[in-house]
VOGU-3710 file (C-alpha; in Angstrom, 3 decimals, decimal comma):
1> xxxxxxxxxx> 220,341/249,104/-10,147  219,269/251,724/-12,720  218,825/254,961/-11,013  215,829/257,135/-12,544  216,044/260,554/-10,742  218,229/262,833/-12,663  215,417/265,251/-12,425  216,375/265,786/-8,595  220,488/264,998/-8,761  222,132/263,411/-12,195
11> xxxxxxxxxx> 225,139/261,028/-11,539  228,353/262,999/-11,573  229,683/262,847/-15,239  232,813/261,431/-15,332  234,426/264,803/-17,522  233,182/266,035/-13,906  234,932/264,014/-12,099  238,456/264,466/-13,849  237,970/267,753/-14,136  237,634/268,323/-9,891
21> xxxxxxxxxx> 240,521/265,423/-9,701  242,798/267,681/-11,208  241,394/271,187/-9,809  242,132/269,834/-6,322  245,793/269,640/-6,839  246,315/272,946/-8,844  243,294/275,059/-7,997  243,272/275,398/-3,740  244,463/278,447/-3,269  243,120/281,804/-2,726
31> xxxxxxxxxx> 242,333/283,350/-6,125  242,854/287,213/-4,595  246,086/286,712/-3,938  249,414/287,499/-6,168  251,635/284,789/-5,817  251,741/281,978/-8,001  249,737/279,506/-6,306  247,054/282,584/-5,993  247,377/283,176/-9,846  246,723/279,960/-10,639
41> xxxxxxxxxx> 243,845/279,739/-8,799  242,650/282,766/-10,731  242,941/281,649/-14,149  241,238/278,259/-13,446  238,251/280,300/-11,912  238,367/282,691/-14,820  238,328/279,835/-17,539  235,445/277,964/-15,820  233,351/281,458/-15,767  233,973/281,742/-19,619
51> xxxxxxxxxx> 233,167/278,569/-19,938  229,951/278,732/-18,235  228,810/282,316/-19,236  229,521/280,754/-23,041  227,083/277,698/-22,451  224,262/280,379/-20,489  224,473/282,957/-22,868  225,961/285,886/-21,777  229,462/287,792/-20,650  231,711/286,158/-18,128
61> xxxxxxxxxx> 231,058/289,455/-16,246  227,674/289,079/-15,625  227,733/285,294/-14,491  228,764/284,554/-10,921  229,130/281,526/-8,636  227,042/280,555/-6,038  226,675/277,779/-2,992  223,731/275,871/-4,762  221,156/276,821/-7,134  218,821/277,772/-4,391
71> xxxxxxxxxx> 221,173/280,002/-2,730  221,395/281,690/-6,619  217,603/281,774/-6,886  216,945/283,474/-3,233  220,226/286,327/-3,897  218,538/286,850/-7,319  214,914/287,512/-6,169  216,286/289,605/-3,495  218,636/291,433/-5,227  216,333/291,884/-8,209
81> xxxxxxxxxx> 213,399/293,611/-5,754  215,677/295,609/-3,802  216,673/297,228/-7,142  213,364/298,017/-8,275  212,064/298,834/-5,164  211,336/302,366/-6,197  208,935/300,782/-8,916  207,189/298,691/-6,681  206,873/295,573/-4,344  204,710/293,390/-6,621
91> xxxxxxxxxx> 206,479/289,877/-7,640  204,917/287,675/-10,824  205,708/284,463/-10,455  203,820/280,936/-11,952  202,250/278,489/-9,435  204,530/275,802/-10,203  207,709/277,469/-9,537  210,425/275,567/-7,729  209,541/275,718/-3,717  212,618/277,725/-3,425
101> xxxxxxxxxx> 211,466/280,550/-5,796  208,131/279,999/-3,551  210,281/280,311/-0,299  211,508/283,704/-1,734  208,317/285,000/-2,429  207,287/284,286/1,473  209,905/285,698/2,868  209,226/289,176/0,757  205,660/288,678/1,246  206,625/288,546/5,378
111> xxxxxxxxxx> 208,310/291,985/4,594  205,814/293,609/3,292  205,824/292,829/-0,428  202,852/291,020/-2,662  203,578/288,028/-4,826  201,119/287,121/-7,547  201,046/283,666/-8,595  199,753/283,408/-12,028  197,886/279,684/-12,868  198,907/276,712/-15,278
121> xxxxxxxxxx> 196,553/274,219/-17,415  196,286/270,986/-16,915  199,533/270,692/-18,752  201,416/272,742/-16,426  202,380/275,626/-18,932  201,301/279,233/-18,343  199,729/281,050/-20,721  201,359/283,587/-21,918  198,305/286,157/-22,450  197,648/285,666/-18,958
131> xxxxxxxxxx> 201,348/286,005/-17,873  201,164/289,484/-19,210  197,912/290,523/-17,506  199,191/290,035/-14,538  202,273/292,392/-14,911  200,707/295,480/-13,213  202,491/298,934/-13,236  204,057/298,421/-9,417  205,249/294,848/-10,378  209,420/295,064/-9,688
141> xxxxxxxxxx> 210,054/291,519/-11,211  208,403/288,432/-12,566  210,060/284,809/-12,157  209,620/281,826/-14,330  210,985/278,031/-14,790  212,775/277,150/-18,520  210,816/273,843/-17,463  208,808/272,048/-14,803  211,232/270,055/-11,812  208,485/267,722/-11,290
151> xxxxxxxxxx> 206,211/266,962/-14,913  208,756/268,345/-17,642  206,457/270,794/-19,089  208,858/273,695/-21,222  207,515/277,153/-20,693  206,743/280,015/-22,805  209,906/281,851/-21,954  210,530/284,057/-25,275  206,507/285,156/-25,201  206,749/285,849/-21,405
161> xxxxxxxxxx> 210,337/287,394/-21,587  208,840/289,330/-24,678  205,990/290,700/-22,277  208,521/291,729/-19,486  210,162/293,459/-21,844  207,122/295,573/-23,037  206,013/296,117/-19,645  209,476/297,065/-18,392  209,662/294,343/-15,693  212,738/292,372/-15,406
171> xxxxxxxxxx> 212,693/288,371/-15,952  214,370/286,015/-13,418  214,186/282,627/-15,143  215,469/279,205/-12,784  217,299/276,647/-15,783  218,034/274,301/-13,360  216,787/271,502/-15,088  217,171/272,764/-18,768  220,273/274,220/-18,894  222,349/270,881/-19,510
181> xxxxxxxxxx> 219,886/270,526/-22,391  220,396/273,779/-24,612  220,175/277,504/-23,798  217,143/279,568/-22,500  215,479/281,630/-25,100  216,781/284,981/-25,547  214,782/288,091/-23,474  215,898/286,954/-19,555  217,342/289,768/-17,185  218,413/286,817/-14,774
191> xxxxxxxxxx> 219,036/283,319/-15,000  219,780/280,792/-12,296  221,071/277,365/-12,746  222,384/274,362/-10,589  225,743/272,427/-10,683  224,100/268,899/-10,110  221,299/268,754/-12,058  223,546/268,511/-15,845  226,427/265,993/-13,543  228,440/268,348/-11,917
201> xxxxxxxxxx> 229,150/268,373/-8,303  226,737/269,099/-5,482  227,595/272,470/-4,144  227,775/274,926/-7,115  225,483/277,097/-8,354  225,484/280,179/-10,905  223,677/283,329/-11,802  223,629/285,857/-14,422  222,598/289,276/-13,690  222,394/291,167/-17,459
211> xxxxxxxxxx> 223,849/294,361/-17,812  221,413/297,262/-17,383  219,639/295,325/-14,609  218,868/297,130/-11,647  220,355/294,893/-8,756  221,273/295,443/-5,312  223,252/292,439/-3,408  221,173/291,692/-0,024  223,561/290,882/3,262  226,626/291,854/4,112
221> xxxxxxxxxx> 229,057/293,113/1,608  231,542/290,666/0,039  234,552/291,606/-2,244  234,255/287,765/-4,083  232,100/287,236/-6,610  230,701/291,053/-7,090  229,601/291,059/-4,040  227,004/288,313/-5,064  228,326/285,171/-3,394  230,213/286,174/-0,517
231> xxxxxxxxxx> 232,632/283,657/0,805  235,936/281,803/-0,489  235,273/280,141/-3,808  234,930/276,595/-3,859  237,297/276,457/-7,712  237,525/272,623/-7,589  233,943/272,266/-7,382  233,232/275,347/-10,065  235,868/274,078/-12,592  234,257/270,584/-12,486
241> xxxxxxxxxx> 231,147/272,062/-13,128  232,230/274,274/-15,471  233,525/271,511/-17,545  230,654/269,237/-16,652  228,376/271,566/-18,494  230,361/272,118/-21,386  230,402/268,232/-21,804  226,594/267,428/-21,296  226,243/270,354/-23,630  228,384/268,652/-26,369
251> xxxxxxxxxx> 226,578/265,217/-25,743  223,113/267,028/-25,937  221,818/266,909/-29,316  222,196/263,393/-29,905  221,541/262,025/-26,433  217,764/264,035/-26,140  216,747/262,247/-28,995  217,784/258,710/-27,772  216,264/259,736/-24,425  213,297/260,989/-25,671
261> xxxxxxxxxx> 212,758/258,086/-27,675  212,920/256,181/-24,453  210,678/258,478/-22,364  207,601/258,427/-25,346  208,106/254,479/-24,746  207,051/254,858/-21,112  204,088/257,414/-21,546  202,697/255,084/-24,595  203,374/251,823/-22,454  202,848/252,346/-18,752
271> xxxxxxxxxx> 198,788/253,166/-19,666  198,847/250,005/-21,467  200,348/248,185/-18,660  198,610/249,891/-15,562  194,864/250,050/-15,379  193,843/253,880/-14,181  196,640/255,438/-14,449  197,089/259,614/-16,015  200,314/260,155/-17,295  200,328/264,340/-16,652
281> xxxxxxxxxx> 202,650/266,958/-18,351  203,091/268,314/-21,816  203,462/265,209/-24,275  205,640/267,773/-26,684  206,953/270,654/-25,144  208,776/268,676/-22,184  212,397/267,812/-21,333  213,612/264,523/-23,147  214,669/262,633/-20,079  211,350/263,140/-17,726
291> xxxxxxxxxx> 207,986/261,813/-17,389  205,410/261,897/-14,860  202,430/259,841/-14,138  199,732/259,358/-11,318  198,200/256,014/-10,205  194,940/255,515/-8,544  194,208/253,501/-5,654  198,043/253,818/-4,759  200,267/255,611/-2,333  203,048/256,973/-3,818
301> xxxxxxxxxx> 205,334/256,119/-0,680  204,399/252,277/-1,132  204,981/252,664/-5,021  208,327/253,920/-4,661  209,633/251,779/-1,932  208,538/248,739/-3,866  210,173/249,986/-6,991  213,510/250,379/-4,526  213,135/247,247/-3,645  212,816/245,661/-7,133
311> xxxxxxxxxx> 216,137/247,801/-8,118  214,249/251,089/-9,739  215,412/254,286/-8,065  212,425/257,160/-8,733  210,685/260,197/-6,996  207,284/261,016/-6,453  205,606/264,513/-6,104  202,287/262,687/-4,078  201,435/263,658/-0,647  202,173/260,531/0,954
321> xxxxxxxxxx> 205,858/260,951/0,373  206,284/264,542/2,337  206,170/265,240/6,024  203,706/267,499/5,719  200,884/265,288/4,039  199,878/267,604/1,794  200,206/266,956/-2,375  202,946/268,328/-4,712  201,941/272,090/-5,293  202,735/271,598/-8,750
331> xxxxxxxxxx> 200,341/268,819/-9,115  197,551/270,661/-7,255  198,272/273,913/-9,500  197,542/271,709/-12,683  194,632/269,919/-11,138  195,886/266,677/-11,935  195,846/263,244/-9,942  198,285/263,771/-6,943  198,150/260,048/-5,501  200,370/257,832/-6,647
341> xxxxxxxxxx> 202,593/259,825/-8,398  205,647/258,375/-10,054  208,502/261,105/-11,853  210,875/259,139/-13,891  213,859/261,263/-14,910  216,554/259,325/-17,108  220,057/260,173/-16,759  222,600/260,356/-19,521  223,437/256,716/-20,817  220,269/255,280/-19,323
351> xxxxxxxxxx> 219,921/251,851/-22,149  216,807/250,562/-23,516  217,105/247,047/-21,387  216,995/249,613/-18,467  213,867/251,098/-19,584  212,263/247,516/-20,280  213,079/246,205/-17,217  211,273/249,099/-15,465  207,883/248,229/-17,813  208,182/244,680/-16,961
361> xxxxxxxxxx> 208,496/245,642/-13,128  205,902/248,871/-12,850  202,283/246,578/-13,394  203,061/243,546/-10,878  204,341/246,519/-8,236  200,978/248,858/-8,573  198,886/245,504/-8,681  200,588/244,154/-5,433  199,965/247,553/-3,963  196,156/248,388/-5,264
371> xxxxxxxxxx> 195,307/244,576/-3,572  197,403/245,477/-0,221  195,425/248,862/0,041  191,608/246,665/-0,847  191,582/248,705/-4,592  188,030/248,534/-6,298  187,167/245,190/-8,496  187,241/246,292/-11,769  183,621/245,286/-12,071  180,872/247,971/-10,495
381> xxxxxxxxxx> 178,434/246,756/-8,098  174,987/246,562/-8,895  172,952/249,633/-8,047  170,548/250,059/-5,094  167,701/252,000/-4,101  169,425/254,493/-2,318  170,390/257,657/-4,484  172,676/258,970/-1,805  175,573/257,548/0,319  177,638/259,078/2,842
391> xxxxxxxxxx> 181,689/257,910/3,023  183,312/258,561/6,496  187,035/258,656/5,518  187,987/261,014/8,074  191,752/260,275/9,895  192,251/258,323/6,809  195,097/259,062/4,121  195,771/258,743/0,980  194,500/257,224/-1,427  191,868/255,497/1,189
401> xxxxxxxxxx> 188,897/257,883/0,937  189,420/257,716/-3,311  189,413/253,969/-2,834  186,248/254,051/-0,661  184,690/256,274/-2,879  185,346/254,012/-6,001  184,180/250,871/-4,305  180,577/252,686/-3,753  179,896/254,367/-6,693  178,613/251,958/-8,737
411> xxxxxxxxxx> 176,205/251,353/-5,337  173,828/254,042/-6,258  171,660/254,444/-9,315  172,749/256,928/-11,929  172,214/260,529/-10,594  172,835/259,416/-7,409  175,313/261,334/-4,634  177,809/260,240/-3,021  179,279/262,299/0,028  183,067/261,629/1,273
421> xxxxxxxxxx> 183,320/263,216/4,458  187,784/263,890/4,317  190,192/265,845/6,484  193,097/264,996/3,963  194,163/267,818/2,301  195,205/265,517/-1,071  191,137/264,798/-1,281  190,953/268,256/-2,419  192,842/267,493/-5,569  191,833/263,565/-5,962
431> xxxxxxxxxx> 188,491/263,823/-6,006  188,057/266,022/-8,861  190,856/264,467/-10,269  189,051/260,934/-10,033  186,334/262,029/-11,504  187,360/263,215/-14,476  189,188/260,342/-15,067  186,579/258,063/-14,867  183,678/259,889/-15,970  181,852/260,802/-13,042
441> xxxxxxxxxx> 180,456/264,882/-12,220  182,401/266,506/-9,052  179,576/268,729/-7,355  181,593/270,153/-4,909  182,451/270,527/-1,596  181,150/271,620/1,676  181,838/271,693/5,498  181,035/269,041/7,214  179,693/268,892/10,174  181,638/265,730/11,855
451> xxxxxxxxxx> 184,942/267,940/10,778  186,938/268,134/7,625  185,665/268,628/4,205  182,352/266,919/2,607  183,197/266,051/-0,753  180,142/265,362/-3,572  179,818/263,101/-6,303  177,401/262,660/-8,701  177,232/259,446/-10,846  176,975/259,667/-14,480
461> x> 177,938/256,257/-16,059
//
C-alpha cells in the first residue's frame, strides 16, 4: 500500500532504526552523572549534537534537543520575545506559517503582544519587499517557514533573513520539512526542525539559538539542555535521529532529483486526467517530494477515504477533513481552491509503478465522487430569461453550494447574477476560487438576510 504523506510523518529510515536499536542498550542512562554508564550516555548525546549542529549549520553549542518540533518552535518564539522585550512586543510572521508558529503568536497576542501576519501570492511565497515593510522599529522577532507543510512552496529566506538583519530583528525560521533536504540559507538567528519529518523517530525535536541572540528560556529553570528543554533526555530517540539526518542528508542529492522527476509527472498528469482540477504551489521553487492540488465538485474527506480504500495513503488541507469545518489557512491565505484538496508527499524510495498506480487510480475515484455528490454535466444549460437567480445553500457543506452554483450558471444569460446565499465558511474561499477557474467575475459578497453570507456571481462566458 504505497503511503504518500511524508509531508506530515516520513517512514522511519532504517539507519534510524539501527541506530535507536543500539542506543537502547548502551545509551539509558543519565548523561549528568560520572560513572561509566553516565559517561557513556554523555558521549552518545554529545556525538548526535555534532552530528546534528553539522547537518543545521551551526556549533554543537548552540543546537539543543527538544520533545517535538512544536515544543522547539513555541520555546523559541517565547524565548526569542522575552529577550527582546525591551525592543518591543511586535511579532512578523507569514500567513502560512505552521499552526503551531500561529498557536505561539495567540498565546503572546493573549498577553499583550501584536503579531503581524504578512500575506502570500497565489503561489504561497512572501514577497520579500513586503516582508521588510512590515518590520517596524518595536518588532522583537519575525518567523518564517524554509518551505510550505501543506503546498511545497520554498521561501525567500536569504532576502528576508537579509532584511532582519538590516532592520536588527532576529529570524526564527521552522525547517521542519526542508531540513532532510539541504541546509537553510545562511542569515537565521533561530532554526527549528523536527525528528520525523527526514525518518527519524517521533518524539525529537531541535533548535538552534545563534550566538549573540538575545534569548531568555520561558518556565521553570532546567539544568539539561541550557535550560532550553527541561527534562531527562530521551538519547535513544536523539541518536537515531541524529543519525537519521545525517543519512537522508547523504541520500539527498540524488534522491530529490528522482523524486522530483516523479512529482512534475503528477502536476503535468493529474490535469490531464481530472477535469477541473488547480494544482496550487510554486511549480519551481518547491520541495521535490510534494505536490498539492484542489478538485472541484469534491470533498476532500470522500477523496481521501476512497484513495484509502483503493491502497493510496494522502492528506488533505480542505475543510471537510477538520473538526472545525473551516478550510486550510494556508489555502485561504493564497486564495486558492480549498475543496477537494489532495497533498501528495513522496517518501524516500517511493518507485515509479507507485506513482502510476496512483494516476491510474486518482480519475475513476474523483469521477465516482463528483457523480455521488450530483457534480455539474459538463455541458451548460441553455440560458433563460431571468438575469438573476438566487441559490439557498445554507446548512449545506462543502463543496454543495459550489456544485449548486455550477449547475445554474449557465441558466442565466450572459451578465446575469447569480446569488448563493452560504453559512460555510469554505464558500468564502471557493467561490472566488471557482470563478477564476472557470472564467466567471466574483462581485462580492453581502449579508444576507435569511443568515450567512450572500455570495455574487456574474456570468461572463
Amino acid at each position: 500500500m504505497p503511503y504518500f504523506d511524508a509531508a506530515s510523518a516520513a517512514p522511519l529510515h532504517p539507519v534510524a532504526r539501527q541506530a535507536l536499536q543500539a542506543a537502547l542498550d548502551e545509551g539509558w542512562a543519565d548523561p549528568a552523572r560520572l560513572y561509566r554508564e553516565g559517561r557513556r550516555a554523555r558521549l552518545l548525546l554529545d556525538a548526535a549534537r555534532e552530528t546534528a549542529a553539522e547537518a543545521v549549520g551551526c556549533r554543537p553549542d548552540e543546537l539543543v534537543f527538544t520533545p517535538s518540533g512544536t515544543h522547539a518552535v513555541h520555546s523559541g518564539i517565547a524565548g526569542a520575545l522575552a529577550g527582546r522585550r525591551r525592543v518591543g512586543s511586535r511579532l512578523v510572521v507569514s500567513a502560512v506559517e505552521h499552526s503551531s508558529v500561529l498557536h505561539a503568536g495567540e498565546t503572546h497576542e493573549a498577553a499583550g503582544g501584536s503579531v503581524a501576519q504578512v500575506p502570500v501570492g497565489r503561489s504561497g511565497a512572501v514577497d520579500a519587499a513586503v516582508f521588510a515593510a512590515a518590520l517596524t522599529p518595536d518588532t522583537a522577532l519575525a518567523c518564517l517557514q524554509s518551505a510550505n507543510h501543506e503546498v511545497g512552496t520554498e521561501q525567500p529566506v536569504a532576502e528576508v533573513a537579509a532584511a532582519c538583519r538590516e532592520a536588527g530583528v532576529p529570524l526564527l525560521v521552522d525547517a521542519a520539512q526542508s531540513l532532510g533536504w539541504g541546509r537553510v540559507a545562511e542569515g537565521w538567528s533561530l532554526l527549528a526542525g523536527s525528528a520525523h519529518k527526514w525518518g527519524g523517530p517521533a518524539g525529537v525535536g531541535l533548535l538552534a539559538v545563534r550566538k549573540g541572540v538575545r534569548f531568555a528560556a520561558q518556565g521553570p529553570a532546567d539544568e539539561r539542555e541550557s535550560g532550553r528543554a527541561p527534562g531527562f533526555e530521551n538519547i535513544p530517540a536523539i541518536v537515531a535521529a541524529a543519525a537519521s539526518l545525517r543519512a537522508v542528508r547523504d541520500e539527498a542529492a540524488a534522491e530529490s532529483v528522482r523524486l522530483r522527476a516523479l512529482v512534475d509527472r503528477i502536476r503535468t498528469r493529474v490535469p490531464e486526467l481530472v477535469p477541473d482540477v488547480e494544482v496550487v504551489g510554486d511549480p519551481v521553487r518547491r520541495l521535490p517530494h510534494l505536490v498539492t492540488f484542489s478538485c472541484l465538485y469534491v470533498d476532500g474527506e470522500t477523496v481521501l477515504a476512497e484513495l484509502d480504500r483503493a491502497g493510496f495513503s494522502v492528506s488533505s488541507g480542505s475543510s471537510c477533513t477538520s473538526s472545525t469545518l473551516t478550510p486550510s489557512h494556508v489555502l485561504r491565505a493564497m486564495g486558492v481552491l480549498s475543496e477537494g484538496n489532495v497533498r501528495v508527499s513522496l517518501p524516500t524510495g517511493t518507485t515509479e509503478d507507485e506513482v502510476d498506480a496512483f494516476l491510474r487510480a486518482l480519475p475513476g475515484v474523483v469521477a465516482a465522487v463528483r457523480e455521488h455528490l450530483g457534480a455539474p454535466a459538463p455541458e451548460p444549460r441553455p440560458a433563460v430569461q431571468s438575469d438573476t437567480l438566487v441559490i439557498d445553500a445554507l446548512g449545506r457543506r462543502c463543496p454543495i453550494p459550489v456544485i449548486e452554483l455550477a449547475k445554474v450558471i449557465g441558466t442565466v444569460p450572459v451578465g446575469g447574477r447569480v446569488t448563493v446565499l452560504s453559512d460555510d465558511e469554505a464558500a468564502r474561499l471557493d467561490i472566488p476560487a471557482w470563478c477564476e477557474m472557470r472564467g466567471q467575475e466574483y462581485v462580492g459578497e453581502e449579508k444576507s438576510e435569511k443568515g450567512g453570507t450572500a455570495y455574487v456571481v456574474r456570468r461572463l462566458v
